[in-house]
C-alpha positions in Angstrom: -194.5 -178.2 -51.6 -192.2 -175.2 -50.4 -192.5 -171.7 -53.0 -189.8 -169.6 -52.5 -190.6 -166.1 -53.8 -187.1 -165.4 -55.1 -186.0 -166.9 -58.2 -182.3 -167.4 -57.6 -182.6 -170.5 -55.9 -181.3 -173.6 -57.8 -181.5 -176.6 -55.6 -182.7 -177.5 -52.2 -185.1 -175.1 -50.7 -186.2 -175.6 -46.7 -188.2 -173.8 -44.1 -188.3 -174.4 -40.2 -192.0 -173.6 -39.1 -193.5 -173.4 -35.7 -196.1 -175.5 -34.6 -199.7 -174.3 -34.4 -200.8 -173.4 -30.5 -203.6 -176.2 -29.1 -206.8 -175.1 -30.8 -205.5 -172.7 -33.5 -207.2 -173.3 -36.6 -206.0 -175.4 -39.4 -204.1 -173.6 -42.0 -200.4 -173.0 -43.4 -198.1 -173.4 -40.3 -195.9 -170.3 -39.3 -192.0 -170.4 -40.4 -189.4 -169.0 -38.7 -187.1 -169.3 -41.0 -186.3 -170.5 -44.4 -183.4 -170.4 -47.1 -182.0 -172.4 -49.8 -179.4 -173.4 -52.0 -178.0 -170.8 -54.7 -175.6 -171.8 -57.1 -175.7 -169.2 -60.0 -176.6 -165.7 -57.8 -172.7 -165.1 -57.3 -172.5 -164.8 -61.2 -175.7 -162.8 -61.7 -174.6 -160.5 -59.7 -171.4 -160.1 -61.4 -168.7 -163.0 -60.5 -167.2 -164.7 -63.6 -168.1 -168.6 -62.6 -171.0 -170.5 -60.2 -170.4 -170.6 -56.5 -172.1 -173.1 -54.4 -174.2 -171.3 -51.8 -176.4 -171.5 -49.3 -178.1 -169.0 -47.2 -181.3 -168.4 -45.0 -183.0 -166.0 -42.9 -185.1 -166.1 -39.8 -187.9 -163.7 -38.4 -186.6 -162.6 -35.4 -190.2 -161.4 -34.3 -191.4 -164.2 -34.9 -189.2 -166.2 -32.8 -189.4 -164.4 -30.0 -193.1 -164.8 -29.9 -193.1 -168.8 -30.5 -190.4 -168.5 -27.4 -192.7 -166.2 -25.1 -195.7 -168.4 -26.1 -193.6 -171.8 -25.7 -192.8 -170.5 -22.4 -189.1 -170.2 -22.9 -188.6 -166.6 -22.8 -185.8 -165.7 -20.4 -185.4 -169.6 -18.7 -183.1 -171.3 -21.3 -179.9 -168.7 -20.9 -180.2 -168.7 -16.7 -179.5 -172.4 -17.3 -176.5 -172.2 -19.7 -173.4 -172.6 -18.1 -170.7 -169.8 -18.6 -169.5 -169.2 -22.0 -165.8 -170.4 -22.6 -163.5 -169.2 -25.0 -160.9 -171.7 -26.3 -157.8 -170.6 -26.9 -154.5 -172.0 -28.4 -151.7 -170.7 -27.2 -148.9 -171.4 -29.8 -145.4 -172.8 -29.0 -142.8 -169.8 -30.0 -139.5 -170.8 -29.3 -138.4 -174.2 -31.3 -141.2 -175.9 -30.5 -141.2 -179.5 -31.4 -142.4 -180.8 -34.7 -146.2 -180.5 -35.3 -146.6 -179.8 -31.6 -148.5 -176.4 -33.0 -150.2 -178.5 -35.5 -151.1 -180.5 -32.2 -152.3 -178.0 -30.1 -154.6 -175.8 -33.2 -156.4 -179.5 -33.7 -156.6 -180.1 -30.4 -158.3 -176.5 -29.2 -160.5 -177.3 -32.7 -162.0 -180.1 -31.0 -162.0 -179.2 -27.7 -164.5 -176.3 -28.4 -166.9 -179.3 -30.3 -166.7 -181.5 -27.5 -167.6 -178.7 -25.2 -170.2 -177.7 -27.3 -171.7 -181.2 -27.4 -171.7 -181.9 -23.6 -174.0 -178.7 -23.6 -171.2 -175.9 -22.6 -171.1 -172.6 -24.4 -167.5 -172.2 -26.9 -166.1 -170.3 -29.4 -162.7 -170.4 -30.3 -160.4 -167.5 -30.2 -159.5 -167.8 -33.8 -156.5 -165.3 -34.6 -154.0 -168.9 -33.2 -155.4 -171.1 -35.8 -154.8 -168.8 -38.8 -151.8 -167.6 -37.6 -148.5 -168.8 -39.3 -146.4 -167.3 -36.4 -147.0 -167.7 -32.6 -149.4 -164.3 -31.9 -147.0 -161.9 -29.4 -148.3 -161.1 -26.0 -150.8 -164.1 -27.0 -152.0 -164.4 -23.0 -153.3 -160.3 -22.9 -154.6 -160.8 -26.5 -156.6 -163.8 -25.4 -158.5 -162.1 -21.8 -158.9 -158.9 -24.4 -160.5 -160.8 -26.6 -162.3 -162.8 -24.4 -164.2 -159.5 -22.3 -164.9 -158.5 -25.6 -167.2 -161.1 -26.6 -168.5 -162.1 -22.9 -166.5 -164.9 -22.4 -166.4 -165.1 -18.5 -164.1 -168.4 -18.6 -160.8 -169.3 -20.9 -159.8 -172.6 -21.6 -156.1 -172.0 -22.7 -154.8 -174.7 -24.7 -151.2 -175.2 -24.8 -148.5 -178.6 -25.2 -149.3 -179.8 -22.0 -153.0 -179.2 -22.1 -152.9 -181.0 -25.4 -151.2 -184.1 -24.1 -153.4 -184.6 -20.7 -157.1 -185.6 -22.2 -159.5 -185.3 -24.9 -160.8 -182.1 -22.6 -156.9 -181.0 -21.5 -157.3 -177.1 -21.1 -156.2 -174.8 -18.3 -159.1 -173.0 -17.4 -159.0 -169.8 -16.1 -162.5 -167.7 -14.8 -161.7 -163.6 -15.5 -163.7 -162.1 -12.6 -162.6 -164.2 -9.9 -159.2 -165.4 -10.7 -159.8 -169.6 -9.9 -157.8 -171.2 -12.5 -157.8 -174.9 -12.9 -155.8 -177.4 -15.3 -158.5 -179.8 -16.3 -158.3 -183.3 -18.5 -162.0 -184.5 -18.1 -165.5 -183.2 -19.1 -166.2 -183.7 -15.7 -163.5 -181.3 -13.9 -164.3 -179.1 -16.2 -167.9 -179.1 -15.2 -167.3 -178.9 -11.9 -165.1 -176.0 -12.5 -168.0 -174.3 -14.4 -170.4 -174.7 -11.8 -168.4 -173.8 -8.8 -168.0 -170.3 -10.6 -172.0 -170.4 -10.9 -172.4 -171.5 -7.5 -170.3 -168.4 -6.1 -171.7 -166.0 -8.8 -173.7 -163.5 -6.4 -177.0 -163.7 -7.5 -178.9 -160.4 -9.2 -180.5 -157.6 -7.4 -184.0 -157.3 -7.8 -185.1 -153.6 -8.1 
């Protein structure tokens, strides 16, 4: 039975533990993290009405330590392809109707699928809010991409919307190789011809 020490929580309650190293003692197994469900805190702490929450925190410490002690430390991101940041690139000038409707739910599930193949996304998400096409959307999109370490955009526009479930022109920052892709696996093989030619690190 989980015991939450805070008293706001008014539903589910869950914790993620670690498993105990080979010939640790029996006893209460480590969490890592843990949360719940907290439908009245909103309106203790002031709001007029309930809000369905959830929430939960993990011990960073803690994780790192199951990792190092798992063996993991360091070896899982060296084997993560290149993040790619996926972004729509809005029709501005009488585009067709629901062609930007089109290419926002298209980009929307292009970063999942990418994301379930095992490649990095996150989707640039100024285009899907946006009621008008974004100006200067191209410079806004690498800005916004060397901001959050995205070495590779997938630009998704009409076109890229109509070739494939994976249509995106993809374009890696440092190098320059662009590529129009409609498969998972051209855009693979894209992915790890730019890890193939990435020099590898100096070692001090």
């Amino acid at each position: 039975r989980l015991v939450r020490g805070l008293d706001y929580y008014s539903h589910t309650v869950f914790e993620f533990v670690a498993p105990e190293p080979d010939g640790a003692s029996a006893g209460r197994p480590t969490a890592v993290l843990a949360g719940g469900r907290y439908d009245g805190l909103a309106q203790a702490l002031g709001h007029a009405a309930p809000a369905p929450a959830v929430g939960w925190a993990a011990g960073i410490e803690r994780l790192v330590l199951q990792r190092e002690r798992l063996g993991l430390s360091g070896a899982w991101a060296a084997e993560l392809p290149p993040r790619v940041l996926v972004a729509p690139l809005l029709e501005a000038a009488a585009p067709e109707a629901g062609a930007n409707h089109r290419i926002r739910s298209h980009a929307w599930a292009l970063a999942d699928r990418l994301r379930a193949i095992g490649i990095p996304a996150q989707l640039w998400l100024p285009a899907l809010d946006a009621v008008k096409p974004i100006s200067s959307p191209i410079r806004k999109i690498f800005r916004e991409a060397e901001r959050s370490e995205c070495p590779v955009v997938a630009v998704v526009g009409a076109d890229e919307a109509r070739a494939g479930e994976f249509g995106a022109n993809l374009k890696h920052l440092q190098s320059g190789r662009q590529a129009l892709c409609a498969s998972s696996d051209e855009i693979q093989a894209f992915l790890a011809q730019i890890e193939h030619e990435r020099p590898a690190p100096s070692v001090l």
